[in-house]
ZAPASE-367585 format. One line per 5 residues: number of its first residue (from 1); their letters; for each residue y, z, x of N, C-alpha, C. Coordinates in pm, whole numbers, plus 50000, padded with zeros to 5 digits. Atoms other than C-alpha are relative to their C-alpha. Layout:
BEGIN
NUM> A> Y/Z/X/Y/Z/X/Y/Z/X | ...;
//
This chain:
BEGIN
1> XXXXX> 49974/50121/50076/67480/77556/47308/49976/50031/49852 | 50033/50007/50089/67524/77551/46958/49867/49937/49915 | 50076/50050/50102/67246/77479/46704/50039/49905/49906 | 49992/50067/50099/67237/77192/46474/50087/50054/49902 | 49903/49955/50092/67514/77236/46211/50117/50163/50010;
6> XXXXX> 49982/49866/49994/67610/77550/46348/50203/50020/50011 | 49859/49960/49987/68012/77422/46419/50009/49889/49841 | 49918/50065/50100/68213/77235/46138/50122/49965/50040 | 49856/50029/49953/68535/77076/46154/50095/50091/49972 | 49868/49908/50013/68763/77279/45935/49954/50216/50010;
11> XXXXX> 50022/49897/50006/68730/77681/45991/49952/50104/49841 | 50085/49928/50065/68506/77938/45764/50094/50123/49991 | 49940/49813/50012/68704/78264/45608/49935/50073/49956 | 50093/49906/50040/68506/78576/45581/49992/50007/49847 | 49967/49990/50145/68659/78604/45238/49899/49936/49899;
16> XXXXX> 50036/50079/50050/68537/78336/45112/49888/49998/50015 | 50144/49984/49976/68146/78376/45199/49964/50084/49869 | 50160/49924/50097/67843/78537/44946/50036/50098/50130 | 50049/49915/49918/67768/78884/45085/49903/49995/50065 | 50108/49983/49895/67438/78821/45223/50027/49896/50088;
21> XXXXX> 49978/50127/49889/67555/78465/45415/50141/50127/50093 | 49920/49917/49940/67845/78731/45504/49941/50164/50123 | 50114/49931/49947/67569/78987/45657/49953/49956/50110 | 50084/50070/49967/67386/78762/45776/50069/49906/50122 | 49919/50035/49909/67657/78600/45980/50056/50134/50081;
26> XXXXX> 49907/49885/49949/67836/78924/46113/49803/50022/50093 | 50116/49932/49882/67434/79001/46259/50001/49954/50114 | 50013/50106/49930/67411/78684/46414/50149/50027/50121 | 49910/49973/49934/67722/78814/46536/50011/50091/50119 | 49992/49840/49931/67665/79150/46705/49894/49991/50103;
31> XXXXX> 50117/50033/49894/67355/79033/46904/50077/49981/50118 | 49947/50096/49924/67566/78798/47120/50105/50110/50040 | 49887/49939/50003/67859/79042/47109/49960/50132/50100 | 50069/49923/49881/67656/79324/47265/49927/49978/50118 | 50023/50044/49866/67449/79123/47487/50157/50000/50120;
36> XXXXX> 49925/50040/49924/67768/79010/47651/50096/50141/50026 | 49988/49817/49933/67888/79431/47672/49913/49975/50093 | 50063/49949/49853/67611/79482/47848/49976/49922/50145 | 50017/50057/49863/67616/79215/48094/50125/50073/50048 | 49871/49995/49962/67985/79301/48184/49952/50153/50079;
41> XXXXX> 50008/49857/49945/67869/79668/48257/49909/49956/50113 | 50135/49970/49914/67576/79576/48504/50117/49943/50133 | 49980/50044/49828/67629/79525/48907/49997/49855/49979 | 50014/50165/49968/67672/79184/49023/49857/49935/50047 | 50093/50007/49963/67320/79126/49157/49920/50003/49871;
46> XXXXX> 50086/49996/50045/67121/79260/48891/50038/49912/49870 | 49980/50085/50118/67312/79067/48590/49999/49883/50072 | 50016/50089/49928/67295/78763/48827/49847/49967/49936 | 50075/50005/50051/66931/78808/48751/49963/49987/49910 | 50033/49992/50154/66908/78905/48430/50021/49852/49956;
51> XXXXX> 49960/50155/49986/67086/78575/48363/49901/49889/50009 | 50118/50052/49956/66852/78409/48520/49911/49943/49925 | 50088/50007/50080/66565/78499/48405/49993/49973/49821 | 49958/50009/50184/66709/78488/48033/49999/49827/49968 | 49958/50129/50008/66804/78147/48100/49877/49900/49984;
56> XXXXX> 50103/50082/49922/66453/78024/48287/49909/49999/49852 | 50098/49956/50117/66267/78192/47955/50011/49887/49882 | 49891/50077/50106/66513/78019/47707/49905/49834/49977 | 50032/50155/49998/66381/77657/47862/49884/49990/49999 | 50166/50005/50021/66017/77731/47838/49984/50027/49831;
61> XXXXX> 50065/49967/50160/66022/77861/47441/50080/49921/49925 | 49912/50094/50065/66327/77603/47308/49937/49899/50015 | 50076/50080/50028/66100/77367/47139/50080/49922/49943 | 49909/50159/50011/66405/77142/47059/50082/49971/50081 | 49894/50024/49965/66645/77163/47309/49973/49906/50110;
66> XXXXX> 50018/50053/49899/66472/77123/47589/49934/49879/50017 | 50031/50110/49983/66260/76851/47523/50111/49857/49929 | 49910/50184/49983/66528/76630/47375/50071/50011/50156 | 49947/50055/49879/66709/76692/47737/49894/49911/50096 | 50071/50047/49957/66408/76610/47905/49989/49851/49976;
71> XXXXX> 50002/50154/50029/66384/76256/47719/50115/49940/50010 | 49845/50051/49952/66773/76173/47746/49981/49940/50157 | 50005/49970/49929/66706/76264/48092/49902/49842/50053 | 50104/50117/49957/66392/75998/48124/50035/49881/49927 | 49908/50151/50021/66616/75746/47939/50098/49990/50103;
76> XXXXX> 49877/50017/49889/66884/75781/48217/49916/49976/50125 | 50076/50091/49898/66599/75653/48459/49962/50195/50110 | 50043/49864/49926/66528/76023/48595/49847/50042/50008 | 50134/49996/50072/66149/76072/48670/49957/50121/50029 | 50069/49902/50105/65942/76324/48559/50056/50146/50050;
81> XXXXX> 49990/49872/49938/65957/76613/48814/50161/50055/49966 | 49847/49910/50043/66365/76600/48827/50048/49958/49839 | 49948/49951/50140/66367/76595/48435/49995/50145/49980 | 50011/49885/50034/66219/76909/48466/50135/50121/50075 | 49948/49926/49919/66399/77044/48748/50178/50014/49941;
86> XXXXX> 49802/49994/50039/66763/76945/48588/49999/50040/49822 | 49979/49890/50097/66698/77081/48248/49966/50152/49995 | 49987/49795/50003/66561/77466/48391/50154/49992/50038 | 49945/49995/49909/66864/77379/48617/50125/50045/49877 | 49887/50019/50100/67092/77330/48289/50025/50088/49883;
91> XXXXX> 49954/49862/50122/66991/77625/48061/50026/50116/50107 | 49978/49826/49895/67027/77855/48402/50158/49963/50020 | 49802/49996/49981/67423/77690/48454/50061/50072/49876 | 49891/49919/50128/67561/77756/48118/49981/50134/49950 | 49985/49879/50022/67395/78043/48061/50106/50069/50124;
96> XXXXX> 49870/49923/49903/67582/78175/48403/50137/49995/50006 | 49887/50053/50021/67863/77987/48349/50089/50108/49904 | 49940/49911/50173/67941/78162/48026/50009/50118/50053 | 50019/49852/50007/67845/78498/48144/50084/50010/50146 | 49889/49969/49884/68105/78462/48454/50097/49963/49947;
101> XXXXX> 49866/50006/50057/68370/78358/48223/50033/50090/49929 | 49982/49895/50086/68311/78636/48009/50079/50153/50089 | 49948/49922/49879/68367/78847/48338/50117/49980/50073 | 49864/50065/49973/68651/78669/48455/50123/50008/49951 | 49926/50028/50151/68811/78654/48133/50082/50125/50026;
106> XXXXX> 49969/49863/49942/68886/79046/48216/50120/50024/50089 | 49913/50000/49873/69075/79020/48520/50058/49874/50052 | 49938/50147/49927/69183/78654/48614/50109/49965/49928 | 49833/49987/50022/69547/78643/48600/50087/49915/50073 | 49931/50068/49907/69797/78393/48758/50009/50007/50149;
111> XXXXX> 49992/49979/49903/69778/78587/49069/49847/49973/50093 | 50211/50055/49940/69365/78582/49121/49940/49875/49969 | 50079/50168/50025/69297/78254/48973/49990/49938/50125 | 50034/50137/49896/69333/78056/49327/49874/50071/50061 | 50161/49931/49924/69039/78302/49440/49858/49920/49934;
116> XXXXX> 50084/50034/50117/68854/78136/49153/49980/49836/49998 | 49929/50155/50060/69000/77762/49103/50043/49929/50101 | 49952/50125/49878/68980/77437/49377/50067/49915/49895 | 49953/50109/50075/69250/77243/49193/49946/49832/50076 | 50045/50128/49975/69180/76856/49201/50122/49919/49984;
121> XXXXX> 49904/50127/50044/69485/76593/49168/50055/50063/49928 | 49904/49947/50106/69713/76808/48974/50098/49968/49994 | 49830/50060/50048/70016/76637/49039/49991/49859/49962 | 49970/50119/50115/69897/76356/48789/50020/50048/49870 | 49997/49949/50163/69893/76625/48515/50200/50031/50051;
126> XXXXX> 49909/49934/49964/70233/76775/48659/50135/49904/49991 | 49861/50147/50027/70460/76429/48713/49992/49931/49810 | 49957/50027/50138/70401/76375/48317/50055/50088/49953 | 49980/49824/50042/70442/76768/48218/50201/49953/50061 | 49877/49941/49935/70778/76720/48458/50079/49864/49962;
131> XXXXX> 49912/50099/50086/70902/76353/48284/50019/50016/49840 | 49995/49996/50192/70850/76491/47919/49929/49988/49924 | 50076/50144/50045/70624/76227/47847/49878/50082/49918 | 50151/49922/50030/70315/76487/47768/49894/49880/50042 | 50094/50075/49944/69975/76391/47837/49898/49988/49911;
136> XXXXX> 50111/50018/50075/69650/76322/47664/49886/50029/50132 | 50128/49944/49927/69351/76507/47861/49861/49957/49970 | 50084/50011/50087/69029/76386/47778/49835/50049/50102 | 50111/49949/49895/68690/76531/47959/49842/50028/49855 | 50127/50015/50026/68318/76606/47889/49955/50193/49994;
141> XXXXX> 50079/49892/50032/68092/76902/47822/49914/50058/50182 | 50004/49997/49843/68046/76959/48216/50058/50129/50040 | 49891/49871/49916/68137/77248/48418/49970/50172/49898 | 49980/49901/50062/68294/77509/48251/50130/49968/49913 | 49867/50090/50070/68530/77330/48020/50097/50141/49956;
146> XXXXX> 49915/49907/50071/68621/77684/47841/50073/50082/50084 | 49925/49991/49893/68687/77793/48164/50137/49979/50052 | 49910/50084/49942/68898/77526/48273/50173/50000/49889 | 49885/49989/50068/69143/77574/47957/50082/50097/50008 | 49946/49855/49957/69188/77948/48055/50103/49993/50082;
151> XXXXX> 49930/49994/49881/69283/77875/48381/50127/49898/49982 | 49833/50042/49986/69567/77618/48254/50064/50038/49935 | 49888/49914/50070/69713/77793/48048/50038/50070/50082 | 49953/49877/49913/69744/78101/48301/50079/49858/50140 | 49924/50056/49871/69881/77793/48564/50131/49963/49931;
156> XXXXX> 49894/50025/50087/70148/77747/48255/50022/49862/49948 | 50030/50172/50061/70032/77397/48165/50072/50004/49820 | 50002/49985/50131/70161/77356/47797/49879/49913/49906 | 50111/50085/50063/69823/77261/47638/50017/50004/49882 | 50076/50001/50155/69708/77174/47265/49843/49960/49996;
161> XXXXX> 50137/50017/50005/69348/77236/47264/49916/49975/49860 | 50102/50027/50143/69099/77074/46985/49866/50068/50012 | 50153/49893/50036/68787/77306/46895/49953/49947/49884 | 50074/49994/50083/68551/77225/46664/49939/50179/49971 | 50041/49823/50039/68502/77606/46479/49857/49976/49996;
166> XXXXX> 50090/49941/50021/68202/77780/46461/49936/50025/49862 | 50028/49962/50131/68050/77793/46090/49968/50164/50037 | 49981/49865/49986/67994/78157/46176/50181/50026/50026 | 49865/49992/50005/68357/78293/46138/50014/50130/50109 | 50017/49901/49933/68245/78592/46327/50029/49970/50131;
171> XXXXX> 49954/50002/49819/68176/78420/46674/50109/49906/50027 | 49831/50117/49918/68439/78131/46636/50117/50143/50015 | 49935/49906/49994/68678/78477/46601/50001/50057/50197 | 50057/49900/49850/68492/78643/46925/50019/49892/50095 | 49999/50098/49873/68514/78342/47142/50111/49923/50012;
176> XXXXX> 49871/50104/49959/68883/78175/47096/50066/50133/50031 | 49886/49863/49946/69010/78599/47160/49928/50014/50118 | 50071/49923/49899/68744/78619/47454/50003/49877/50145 | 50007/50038/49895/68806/78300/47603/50133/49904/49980 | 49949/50161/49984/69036/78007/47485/50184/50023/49962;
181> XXXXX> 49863/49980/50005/69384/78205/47338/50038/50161/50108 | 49930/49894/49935/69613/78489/47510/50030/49944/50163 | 49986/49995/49834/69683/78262/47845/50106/49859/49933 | 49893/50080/50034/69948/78041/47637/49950/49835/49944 | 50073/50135/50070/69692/77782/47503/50019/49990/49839;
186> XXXXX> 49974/49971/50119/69754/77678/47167/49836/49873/49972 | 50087/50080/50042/69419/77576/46969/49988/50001/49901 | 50003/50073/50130/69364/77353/46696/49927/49941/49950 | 50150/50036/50043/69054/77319/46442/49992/49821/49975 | 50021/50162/49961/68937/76933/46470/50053/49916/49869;
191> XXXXX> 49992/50054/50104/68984/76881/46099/50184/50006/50002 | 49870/50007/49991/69363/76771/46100/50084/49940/50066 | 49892/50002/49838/69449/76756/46465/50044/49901/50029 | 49914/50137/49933/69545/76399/46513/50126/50021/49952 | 49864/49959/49982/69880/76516/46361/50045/50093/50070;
196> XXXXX> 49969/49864/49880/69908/76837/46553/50039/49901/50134 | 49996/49998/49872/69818/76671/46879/50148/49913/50000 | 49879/50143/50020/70102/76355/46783/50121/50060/50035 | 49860/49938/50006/70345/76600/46743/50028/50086/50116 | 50026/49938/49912/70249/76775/47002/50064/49935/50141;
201> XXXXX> 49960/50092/49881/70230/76510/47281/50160/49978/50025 | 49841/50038/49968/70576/76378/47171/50069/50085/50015 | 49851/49910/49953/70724/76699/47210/49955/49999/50196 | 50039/49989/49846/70576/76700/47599/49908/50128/50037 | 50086/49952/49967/70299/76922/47572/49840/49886/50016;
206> XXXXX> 50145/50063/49963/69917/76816/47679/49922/50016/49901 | 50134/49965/50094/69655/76745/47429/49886/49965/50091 | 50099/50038/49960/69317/76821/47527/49857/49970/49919 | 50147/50017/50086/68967/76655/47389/49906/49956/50110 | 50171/50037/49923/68613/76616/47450/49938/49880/49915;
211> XXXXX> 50055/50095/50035/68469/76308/47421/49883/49882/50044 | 50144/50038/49935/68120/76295/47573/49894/50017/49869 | 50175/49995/50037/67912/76392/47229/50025/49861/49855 | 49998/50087/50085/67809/76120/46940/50124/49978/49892 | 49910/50035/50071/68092/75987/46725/49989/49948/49896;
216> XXXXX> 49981/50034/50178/67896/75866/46411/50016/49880/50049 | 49885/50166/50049/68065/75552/46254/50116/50012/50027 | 49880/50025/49915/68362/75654/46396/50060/49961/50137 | 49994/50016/49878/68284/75570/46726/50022/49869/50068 | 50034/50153/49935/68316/75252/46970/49921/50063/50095;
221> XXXXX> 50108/50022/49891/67994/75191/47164/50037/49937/50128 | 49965/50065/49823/68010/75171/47547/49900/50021/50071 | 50139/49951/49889/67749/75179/47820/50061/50142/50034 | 49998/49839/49952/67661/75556/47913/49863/50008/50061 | 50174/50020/49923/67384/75584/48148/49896/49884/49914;
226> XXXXX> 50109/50079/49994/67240/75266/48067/49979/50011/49843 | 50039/50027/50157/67272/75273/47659/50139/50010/49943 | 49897/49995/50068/67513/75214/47444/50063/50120/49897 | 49982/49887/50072/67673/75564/47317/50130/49961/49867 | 49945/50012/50067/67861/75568/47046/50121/50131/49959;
231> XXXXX> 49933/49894/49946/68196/75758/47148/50149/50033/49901 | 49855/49992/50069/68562/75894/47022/50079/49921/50056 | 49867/50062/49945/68836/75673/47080/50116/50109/50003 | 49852/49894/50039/69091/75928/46947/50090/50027/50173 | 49899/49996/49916/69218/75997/47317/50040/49883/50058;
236> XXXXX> 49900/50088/49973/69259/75679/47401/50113/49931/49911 | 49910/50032/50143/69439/75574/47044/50135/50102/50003 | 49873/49906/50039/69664/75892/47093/50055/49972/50128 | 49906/50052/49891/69769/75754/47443/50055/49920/49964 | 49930/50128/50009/69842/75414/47350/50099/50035/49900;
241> XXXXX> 49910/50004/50106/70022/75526/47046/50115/50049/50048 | 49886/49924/49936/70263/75779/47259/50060/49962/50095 | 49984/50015/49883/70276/75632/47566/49973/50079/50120 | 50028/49913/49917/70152/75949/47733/49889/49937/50072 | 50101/50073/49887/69948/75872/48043/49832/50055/49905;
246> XXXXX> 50118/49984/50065/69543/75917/47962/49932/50095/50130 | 50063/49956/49844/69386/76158/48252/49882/50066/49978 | 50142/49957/49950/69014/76204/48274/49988/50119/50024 | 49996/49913/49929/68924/76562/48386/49869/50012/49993 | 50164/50017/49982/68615/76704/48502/50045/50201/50058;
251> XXXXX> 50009/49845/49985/68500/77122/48569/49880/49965/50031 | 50185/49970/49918/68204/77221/48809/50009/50093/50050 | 50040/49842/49908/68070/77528/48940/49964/49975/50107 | 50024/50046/49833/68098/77483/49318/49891/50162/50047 | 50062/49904/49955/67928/77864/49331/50032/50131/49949;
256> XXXXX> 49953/49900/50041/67932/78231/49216/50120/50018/50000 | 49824/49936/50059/68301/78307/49020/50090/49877/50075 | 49911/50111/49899/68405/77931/49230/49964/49884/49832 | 49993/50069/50036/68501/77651/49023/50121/49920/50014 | 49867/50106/50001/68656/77326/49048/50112/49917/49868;
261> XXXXX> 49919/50094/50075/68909/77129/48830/50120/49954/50004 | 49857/50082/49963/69133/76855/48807/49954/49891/49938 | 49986/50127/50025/69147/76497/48797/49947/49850/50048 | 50103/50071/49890/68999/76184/48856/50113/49875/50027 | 49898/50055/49984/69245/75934/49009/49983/49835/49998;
266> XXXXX> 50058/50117/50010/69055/75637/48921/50159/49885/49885 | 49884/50047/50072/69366/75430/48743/49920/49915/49854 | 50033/50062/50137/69348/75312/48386/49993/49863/49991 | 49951/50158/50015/69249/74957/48231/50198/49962/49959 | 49887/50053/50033/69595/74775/48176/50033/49952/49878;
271> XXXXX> 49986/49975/50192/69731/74806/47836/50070/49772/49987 | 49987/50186/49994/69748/74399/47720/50073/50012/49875 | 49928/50044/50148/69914/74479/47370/49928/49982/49887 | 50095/50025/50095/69592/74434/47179/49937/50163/49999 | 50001/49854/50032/69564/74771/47047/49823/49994/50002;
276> XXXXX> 50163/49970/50048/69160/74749/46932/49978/49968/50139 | 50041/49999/49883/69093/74593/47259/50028/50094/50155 | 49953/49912/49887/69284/74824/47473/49912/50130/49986 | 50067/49891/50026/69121/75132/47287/49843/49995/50086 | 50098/50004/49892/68810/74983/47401/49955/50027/50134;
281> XXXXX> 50010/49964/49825/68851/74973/47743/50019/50107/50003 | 49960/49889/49954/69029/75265/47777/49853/50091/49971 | 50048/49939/49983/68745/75424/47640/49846/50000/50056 | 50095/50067/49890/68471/75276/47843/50041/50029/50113 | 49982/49945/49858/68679/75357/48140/49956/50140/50011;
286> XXXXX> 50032/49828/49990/68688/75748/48067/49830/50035/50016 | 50129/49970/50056/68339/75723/47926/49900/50006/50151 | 50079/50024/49899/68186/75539/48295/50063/50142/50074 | 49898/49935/49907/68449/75817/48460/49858/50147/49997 | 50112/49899/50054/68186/76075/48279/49897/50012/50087;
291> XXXXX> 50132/50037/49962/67873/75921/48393/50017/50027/50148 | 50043/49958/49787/67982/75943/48785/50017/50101/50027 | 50004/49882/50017/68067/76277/48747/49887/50061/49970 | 50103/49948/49970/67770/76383/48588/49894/49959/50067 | 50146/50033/49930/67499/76203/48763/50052/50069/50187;
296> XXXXX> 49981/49919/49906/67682/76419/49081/49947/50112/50002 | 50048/49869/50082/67576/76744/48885/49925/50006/49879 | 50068/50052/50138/67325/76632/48635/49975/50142/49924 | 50132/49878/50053/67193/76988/48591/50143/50087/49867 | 49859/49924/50006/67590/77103/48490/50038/49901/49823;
301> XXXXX> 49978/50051/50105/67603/76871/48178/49876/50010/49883 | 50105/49959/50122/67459/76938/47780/49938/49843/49998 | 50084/50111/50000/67201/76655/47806/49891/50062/49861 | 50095/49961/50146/67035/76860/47480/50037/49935/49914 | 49988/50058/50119/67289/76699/47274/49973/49881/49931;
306> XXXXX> 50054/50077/50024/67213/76428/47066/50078/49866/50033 | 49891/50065/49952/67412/76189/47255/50013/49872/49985 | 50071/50134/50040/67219/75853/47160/49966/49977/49849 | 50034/50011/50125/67175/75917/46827/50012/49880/49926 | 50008/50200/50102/67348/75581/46633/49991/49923/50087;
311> XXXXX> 50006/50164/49903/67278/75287/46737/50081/49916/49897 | 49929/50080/50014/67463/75002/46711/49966/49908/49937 | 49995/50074/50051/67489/74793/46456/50009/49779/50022 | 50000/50140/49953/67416/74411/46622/50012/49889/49870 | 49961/50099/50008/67538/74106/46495/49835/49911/49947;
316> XXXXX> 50080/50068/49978/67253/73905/46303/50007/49875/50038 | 50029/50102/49972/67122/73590/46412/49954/49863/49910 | 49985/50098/50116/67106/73275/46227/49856/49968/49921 | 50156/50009/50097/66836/73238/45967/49851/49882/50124 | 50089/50052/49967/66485/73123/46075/49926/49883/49900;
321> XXX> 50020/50095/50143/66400/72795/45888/49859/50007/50055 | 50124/50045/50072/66054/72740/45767/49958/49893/50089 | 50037/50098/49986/65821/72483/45968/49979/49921/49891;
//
């Protein structure tokens, strides 16, 4: 998981950096870059471990991550023991997660992916893909999302994927060549993209976004485990505007090099013509679509991020007169 400030919207050129922030990034670079050599070289067993233990360590000395999951965790009504148990549970997934996509990444090709990949409802992405219409994708920080983009591209999906870059220019570089382009995905930095995706959709490709972490003042507030988050509309605004359907997705690690994805076939609120109010719903539907998903796999979702952060601005109440 990224660190505080660590992505940005529009992309970082080496060029353009001071030499020592240029240093200093490229180090930050080569750590990560060789760790992930040497996992690739080890047996399956013993990097299994390694993993592991890297992971288990991680959640005992991360004096911010883990305890904000922990309290998220005991705001979502979770008590004490399985706070603990679903945040070791959550720095040991992604670390594995990652480090079997990195392995994957290698060899998983149109022909080995079904060894890999339980599709879910794919012929709700497939009957839009096959009317023109394109689609609007919208999903959560769950699973193996970077995963899940690999594998549609290699199924020949025509995606437009939104990334938020990396302020390091080094690893956003190392991680859209290691995981997210060369399988026919086209991705596009966040600062911009509502024209990209527009143009996109209407030609009949798929835009995909994430829209499980805080949204600022740009957000509409919806219940999310029991608080009001403050979320992106943008995929539901870029449905209603196109007419492209809106389809939920979801990614989980069913087990070593196994993962699922697809769709959730829960049907959308009913568009009434009231654009602000429709956005709403729509994104209150996706948003609850989230919540039953992860509270299936609590351990499988970033519960570090700051996901509660604004609060909502209430409505005051009428002055208090004076006895």
């Amino acid at each position: 998981m990224p660190p505080r400030d660590a992505t940005r919207d529009a992309p970082v050129r080496r060029e353009d950096l001071p030499l020592l922030r240029r240093l200093w990034y490229y180090a930050q670079y080569v750590g990560p870059r060789f760790a992930a050599s040497l996992l690739q070289g080890l047996n399956e067993p013993f990097r299994r471990e390694i993993v592991r233990l890297t992971a288990r360590l991680t959640s005992i000395v991360d004096l911010r991550h883990a305890p904000r999951a922990m309290e998220h965790l005991a705001a979502a009504g979770y008590p004490p023991a399985e706070c603990r148990r679903i945040t070791r549970g959550m720095f040991e997934h992604f670390a594995t997660a990652f480090s079997e996509a990195l392995v994957m990444r290698r060899t998983l090709s149109r022909e080995t992916m079904e060894r890999h990949v339980e599709w879910v409802n794919m012929h709700l992405l497939d009957e839009a893909v096959a009317a023109g219409r394109g689609a609007v994708m919208v999903g959560c920080h769950q699973g193996s999302w970077e995963l899940g983009g690999v594998c549609m591209g290699l199924r020949g999906s025509p995606i437009t994927t939104v990334a938020r870059p990396f302020r390091n220019p080094y690893l956003d570089g190392y991680l859209n060549a290691a995981l997210r382009t060369g399988t026919g995905q086209r991705v596009v930095h966040q600062e911009g993209a509502l024209r990209s995706l527009l143009r996109d959709i209407r030609g009949g490709r798929v835009g995909i976004l994430m829209a499980d972490q805080n949204a600022g003042k740009g957000g509409v507030f919806v219940p999310f485990f029991g608080r009001p988050a403050s979320t992106w509309p943008t995929p539901a605004l870029l449905a209603l505007r196109t007419g492209a359907p809106l389809l939920p997705f979801f990614t989980a690690r069913l087990g070593p090099y196994r993962y699922a994805f697809g769709f959730h076939p829960d049907p959308p609120p009913p568009r009434t013509g009231d654009l602000e109010a429709d956005v709403a719903a729509h994104t209150a539907w996706y948003t609850a679509l989230f919540e039953r998903s992860i509270r299936e796999r609590p351990e499988q979702w970033l519960w570090a991020h700051r996901r509660w952060r604004s609060r909502e601005k209430r409505p005051a109440g009428p002055p208090v007169k004076n006895a």
